[in-house]
C-alpha positions as CSV (number, residue, x, y, z in Angstrom):
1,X,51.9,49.1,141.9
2,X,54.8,50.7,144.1
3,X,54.1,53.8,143.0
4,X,50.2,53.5,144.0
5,X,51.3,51.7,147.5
6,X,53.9,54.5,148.2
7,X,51.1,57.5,147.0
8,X,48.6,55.8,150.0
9,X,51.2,55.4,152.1
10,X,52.1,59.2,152.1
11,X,48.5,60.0,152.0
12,X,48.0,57.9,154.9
13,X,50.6,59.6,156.8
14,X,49.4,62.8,156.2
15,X,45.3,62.1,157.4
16,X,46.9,60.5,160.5
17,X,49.5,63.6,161.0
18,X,46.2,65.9,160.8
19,X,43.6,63.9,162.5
20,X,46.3,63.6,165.8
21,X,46.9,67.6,165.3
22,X,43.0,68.2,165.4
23,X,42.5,65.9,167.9
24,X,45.6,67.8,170.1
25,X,44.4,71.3,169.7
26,X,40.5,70.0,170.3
27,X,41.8,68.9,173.4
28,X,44.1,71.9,174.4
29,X,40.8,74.1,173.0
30,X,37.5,72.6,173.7
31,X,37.7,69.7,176.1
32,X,36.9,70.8,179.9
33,X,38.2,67.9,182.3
34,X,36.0,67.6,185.3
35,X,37.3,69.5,188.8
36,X,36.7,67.8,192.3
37,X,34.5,70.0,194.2
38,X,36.0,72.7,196.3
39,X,36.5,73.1,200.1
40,X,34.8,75.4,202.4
41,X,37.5,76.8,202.4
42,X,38.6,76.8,199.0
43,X,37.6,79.4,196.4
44,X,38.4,79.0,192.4
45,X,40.1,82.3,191.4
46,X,40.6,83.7,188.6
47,X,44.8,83.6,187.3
48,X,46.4,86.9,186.2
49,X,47.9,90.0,187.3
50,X,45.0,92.2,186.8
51,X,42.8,89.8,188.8
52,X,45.0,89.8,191.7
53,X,44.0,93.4,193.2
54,X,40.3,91.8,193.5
55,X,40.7,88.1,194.6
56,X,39.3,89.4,198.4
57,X,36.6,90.6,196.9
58,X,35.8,87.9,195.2
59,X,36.2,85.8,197.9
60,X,33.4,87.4,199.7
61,X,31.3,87.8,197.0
62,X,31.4,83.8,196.8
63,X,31.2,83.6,200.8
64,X,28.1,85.4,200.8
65,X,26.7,83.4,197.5
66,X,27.4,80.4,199.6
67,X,25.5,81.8,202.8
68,X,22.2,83.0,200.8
69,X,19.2,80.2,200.4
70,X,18.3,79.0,196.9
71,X,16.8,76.7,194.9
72,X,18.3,74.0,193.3
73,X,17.7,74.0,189.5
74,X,17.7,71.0,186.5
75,X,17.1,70.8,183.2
76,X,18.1,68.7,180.1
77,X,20.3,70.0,177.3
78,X,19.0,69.0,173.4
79,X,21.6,66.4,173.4
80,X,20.9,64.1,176.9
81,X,23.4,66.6,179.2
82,X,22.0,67.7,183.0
83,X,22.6,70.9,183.1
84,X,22.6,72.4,186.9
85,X,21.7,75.8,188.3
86,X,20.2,78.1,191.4
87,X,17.2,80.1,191.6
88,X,18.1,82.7,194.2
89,X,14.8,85.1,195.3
90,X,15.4,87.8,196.4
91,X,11.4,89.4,195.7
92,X,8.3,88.4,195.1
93,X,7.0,89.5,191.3
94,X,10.6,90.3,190.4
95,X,12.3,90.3,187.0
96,X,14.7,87.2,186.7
97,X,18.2,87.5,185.0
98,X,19.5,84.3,183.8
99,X,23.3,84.6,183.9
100,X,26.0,82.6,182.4
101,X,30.2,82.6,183.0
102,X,32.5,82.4,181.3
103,X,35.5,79.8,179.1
104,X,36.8,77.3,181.4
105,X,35.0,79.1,183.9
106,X,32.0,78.7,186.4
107,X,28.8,80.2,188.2
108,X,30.4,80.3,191.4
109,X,33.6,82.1,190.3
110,X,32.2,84.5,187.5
111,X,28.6,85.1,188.6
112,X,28.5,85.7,192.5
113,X,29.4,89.6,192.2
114,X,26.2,89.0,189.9
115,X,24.0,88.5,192.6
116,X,24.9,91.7,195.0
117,X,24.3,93.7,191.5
118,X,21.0,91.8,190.6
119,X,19.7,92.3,194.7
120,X,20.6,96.1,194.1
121,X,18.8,96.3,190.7
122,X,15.4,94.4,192.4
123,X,16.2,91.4,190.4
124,X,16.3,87.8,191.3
125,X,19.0,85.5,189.6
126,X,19.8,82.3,187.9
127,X,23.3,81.4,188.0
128,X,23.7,78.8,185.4
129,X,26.4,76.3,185.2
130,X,26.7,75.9,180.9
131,X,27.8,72.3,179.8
132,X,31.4,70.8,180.7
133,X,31.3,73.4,183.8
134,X,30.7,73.5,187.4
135,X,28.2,71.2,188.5
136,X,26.3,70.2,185.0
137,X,27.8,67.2,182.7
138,X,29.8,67.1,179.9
139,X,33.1,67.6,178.8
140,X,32.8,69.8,175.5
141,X,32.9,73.9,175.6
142,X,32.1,75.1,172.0
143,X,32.1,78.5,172.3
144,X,28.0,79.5,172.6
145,X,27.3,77.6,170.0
146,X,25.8,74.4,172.1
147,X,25.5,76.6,175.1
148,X,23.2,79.2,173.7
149,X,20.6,75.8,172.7
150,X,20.9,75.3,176.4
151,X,20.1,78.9,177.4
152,X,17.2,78.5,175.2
153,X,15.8,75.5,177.4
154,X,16.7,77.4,180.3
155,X,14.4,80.4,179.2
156,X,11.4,78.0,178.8
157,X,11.8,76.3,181.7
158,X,12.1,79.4,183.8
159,X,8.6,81.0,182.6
160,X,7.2,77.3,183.1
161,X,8.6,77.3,186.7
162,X,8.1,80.9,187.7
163,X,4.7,81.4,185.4
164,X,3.6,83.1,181.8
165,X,4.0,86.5,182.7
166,X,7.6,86.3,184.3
167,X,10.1,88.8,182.9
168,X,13.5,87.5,181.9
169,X,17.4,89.1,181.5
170,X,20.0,87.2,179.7
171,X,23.3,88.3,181.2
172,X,26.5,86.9,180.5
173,X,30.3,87.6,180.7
174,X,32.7,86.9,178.0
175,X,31.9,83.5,176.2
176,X,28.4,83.9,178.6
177,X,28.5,87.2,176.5
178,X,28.6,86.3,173.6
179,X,26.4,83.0,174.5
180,X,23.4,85.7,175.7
181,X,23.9,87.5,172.2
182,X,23.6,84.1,169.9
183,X,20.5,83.5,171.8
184,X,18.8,87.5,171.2
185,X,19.4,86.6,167.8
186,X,17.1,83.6,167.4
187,X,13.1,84.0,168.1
188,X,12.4,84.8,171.7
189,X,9.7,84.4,173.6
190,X,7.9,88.2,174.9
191,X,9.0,87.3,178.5
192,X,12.9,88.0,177.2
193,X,12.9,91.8,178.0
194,X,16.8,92.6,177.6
195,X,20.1,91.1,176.8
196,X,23.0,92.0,179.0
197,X,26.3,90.8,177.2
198,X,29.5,91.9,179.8
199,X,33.1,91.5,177.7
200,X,31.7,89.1,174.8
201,X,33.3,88.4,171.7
202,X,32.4,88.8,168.2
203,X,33.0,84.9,167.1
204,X,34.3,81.9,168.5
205,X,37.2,82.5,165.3
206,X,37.4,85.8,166.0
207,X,39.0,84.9,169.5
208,X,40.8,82.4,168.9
209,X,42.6,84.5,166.2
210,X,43.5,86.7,168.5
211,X,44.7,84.4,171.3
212,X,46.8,82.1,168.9
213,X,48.0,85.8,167.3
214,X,48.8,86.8,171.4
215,X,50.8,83.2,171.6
216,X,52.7,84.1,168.6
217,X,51.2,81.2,166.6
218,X,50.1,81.7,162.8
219,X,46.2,81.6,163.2
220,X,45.5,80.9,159.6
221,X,47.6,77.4,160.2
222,X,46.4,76.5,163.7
223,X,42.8,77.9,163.2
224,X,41.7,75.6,160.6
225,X,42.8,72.2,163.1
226,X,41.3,73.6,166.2
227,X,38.0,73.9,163.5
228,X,38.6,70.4,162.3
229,X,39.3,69.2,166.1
230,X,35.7,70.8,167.1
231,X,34.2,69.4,164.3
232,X,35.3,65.8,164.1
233,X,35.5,65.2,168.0
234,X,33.1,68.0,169.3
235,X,30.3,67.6,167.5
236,X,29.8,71.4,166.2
237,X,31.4,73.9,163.7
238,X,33.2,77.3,165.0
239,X,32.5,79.0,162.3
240,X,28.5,78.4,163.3
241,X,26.2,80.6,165.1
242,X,28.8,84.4,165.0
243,X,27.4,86.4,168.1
244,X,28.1,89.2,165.0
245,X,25.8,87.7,162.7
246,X,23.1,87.5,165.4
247,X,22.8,90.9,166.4
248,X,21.7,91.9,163.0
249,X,18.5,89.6,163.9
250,X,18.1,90.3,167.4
251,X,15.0,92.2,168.3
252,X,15.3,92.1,172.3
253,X,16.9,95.4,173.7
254,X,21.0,94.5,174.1
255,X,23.2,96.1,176.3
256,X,26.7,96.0,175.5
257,X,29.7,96.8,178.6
258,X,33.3,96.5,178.3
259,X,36.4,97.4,180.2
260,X,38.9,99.6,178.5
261,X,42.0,98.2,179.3
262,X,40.6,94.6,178.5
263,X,44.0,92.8,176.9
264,X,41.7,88.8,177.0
265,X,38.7,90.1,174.6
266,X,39.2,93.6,173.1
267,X,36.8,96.2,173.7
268,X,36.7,96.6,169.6
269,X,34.8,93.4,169.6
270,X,31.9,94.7,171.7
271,X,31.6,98.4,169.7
272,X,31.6,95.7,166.6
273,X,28.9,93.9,168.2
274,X,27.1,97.2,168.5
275,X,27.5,98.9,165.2
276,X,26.2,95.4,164.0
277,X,22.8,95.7,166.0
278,X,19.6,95.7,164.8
279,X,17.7,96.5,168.4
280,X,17.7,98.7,170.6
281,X,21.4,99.1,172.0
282,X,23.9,100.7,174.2
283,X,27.5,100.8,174.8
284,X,28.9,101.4,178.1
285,X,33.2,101.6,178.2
286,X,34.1,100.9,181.8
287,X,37.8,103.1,181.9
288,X,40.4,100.9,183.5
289,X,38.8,97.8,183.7
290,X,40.4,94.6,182.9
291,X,38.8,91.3,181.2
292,X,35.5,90.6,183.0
293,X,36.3,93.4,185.9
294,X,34.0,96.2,184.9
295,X,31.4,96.1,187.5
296,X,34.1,95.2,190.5
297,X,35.7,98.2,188.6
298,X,33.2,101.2,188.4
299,X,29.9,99.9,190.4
300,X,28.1,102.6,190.1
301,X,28.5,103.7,186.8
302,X,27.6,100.0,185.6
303,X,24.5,100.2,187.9
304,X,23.3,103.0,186.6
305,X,23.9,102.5,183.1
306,X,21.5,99.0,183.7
307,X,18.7,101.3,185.0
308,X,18.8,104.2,182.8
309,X,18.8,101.7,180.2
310,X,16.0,99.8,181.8
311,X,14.2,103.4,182.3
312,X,14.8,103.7,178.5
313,X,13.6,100.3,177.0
314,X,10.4,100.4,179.8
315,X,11.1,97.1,181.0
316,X,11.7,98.1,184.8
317,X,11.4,101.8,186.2
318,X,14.0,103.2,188.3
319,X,13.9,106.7,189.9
């Protein structure tokens, strides 16, 4: 009887030793805690070295985001969340892009360089704040896995909204990248004409191998509790939904762009993403660009790689 007692006591121990880990690294990993809003005044930046050479820029990229008129958007996410975005027109009869940010990140800080490229490009945008960011509920990020259900009821929203015969660009940058790429692989409707992944990764474990291997952590130990974390207090599996399992279903044109020197997500993980590709494809290597800096980096050649690829696929003509 002391034997048994002592045998559940250890046990005991142990589920309650692994069930606070899981919980601790869901936390550190997955769990977004809500920001008060900013300033006037105030811009969220991006932290790093390699950002700081562009924070002006981006400063006025959001100054001007936060001049232009638009249109309040709402929908509802599969699970009960509001999720919150902006319609901004820029012409009538215009393909739409639907673009989503980044981890931890948000529309106004990742997407508002989006909307000088999309006005170039004839495009009108949707900047999208995903679950657990910006201004749109929740607390959980899981990687693309929920969020890619939500860009699904963002697509069908859109063509309700803006009509049957609207056309419709998925573009996103690093988890938004690989979020735009879990959605080309499931069945879309005709109005989704391309896929625009910027800096995405390959899988949610993919990354996080990498970023536990960068903070000299063991990823086979940590991985498996971050999993467990997601799982138990999350509400969804990493290991579900690879980006590089649904390229090899996707039948909507992807275009694939990356910055060289990117040390966050490694440009390998976006020529994976492409060898893996069962559509029509390219890959576009920005030289010297950082994580999520290739179109501040090289404008023009990420401009005209969209339109020669658009000129390609037919699903906008450029001269």
């Amino acid at each position: 009887m002391k034997i048994a007692i002592i045998i559940l006591s250890v046990l005991t121990f142990f589920a309650t030793v692994v069930l606070i880990t899981a919980y601790v690294c869901f936390r550190l990993v997955c769990y977004s805690e809500k920001r008060p809003p900013l300033g006037e005044d105030e811009y969220d930046l991006p932290e790093g070295d390699v950002y700081i050479p562009f924070h002006q820029r981006m400063i006025d990229w959001v100054k001007i985001k936060r001049s232009l008129p638009c249109e309040e958007l709402e929908i509802t996410s599969f699970d009960g969340l509001r999720l919150r975005g902006k319609y901004y027109k820029f012409f009538d009869d215009a393909i739409v892009e639907i673009l989503i940010h980044g981890y931890r990140g948000n529309s106004e800080r990742d997407l508002s360089a989006g909307l000088e490229r999309c006005k170039r490009l004839g495009r009108n945008a949707v900047l999208v704040d995903l679950r657990g960011a910006g201004n749109s509920d929740g607390n959980v990020i899981s990687f693309g896995i929920n969020e890619h259900k939500d860009l699904l009821r963002w697509i069908d929203f859109m063509i309700e909204k803006l009509g049957k015969d609207v056309k419709i660009i998925l573009t996103g940058i690093s988890m938004g990248g690989s979020t735009v790429v879990m959605t080309a692989g499931k069945k879309l409707p005709e109005n989704v004409v391309c896929v625009l992944s910027d800096c995405g990764f390959s899988s949610a474990k993919a990354i996080l191998y990498k970023v536990l291997t960068d903070m000299k952590l063991p990823p086979k130990l940590f991985y498996p509790f971050i999993r467990l974390g997601a799982i138990l207090y999350g509400g969804f599996d990493l290991n579900d939904e690879p980006a590089i399992e649904a390229v090899k279903k996707a039948t909507v044109p992807i275009i694939f762009i990356h910055g060289e020197s990117d040390d966050f997500v490694p440009c390998y993980m976006s020529r994976e993403l492409f060898d893996e590709c069962s559509a029509p494809k390219n890959l576009v290597i920005i030289k010297g660009a950082g994580h999520g800096l290739a179109y501040p980096t090289d404008k023009d050649t990420y401009v005209n790689a969209l339109k020669d690829f658009a000129n390609e696929c037919g699903f906008q003509k450029f001269e």
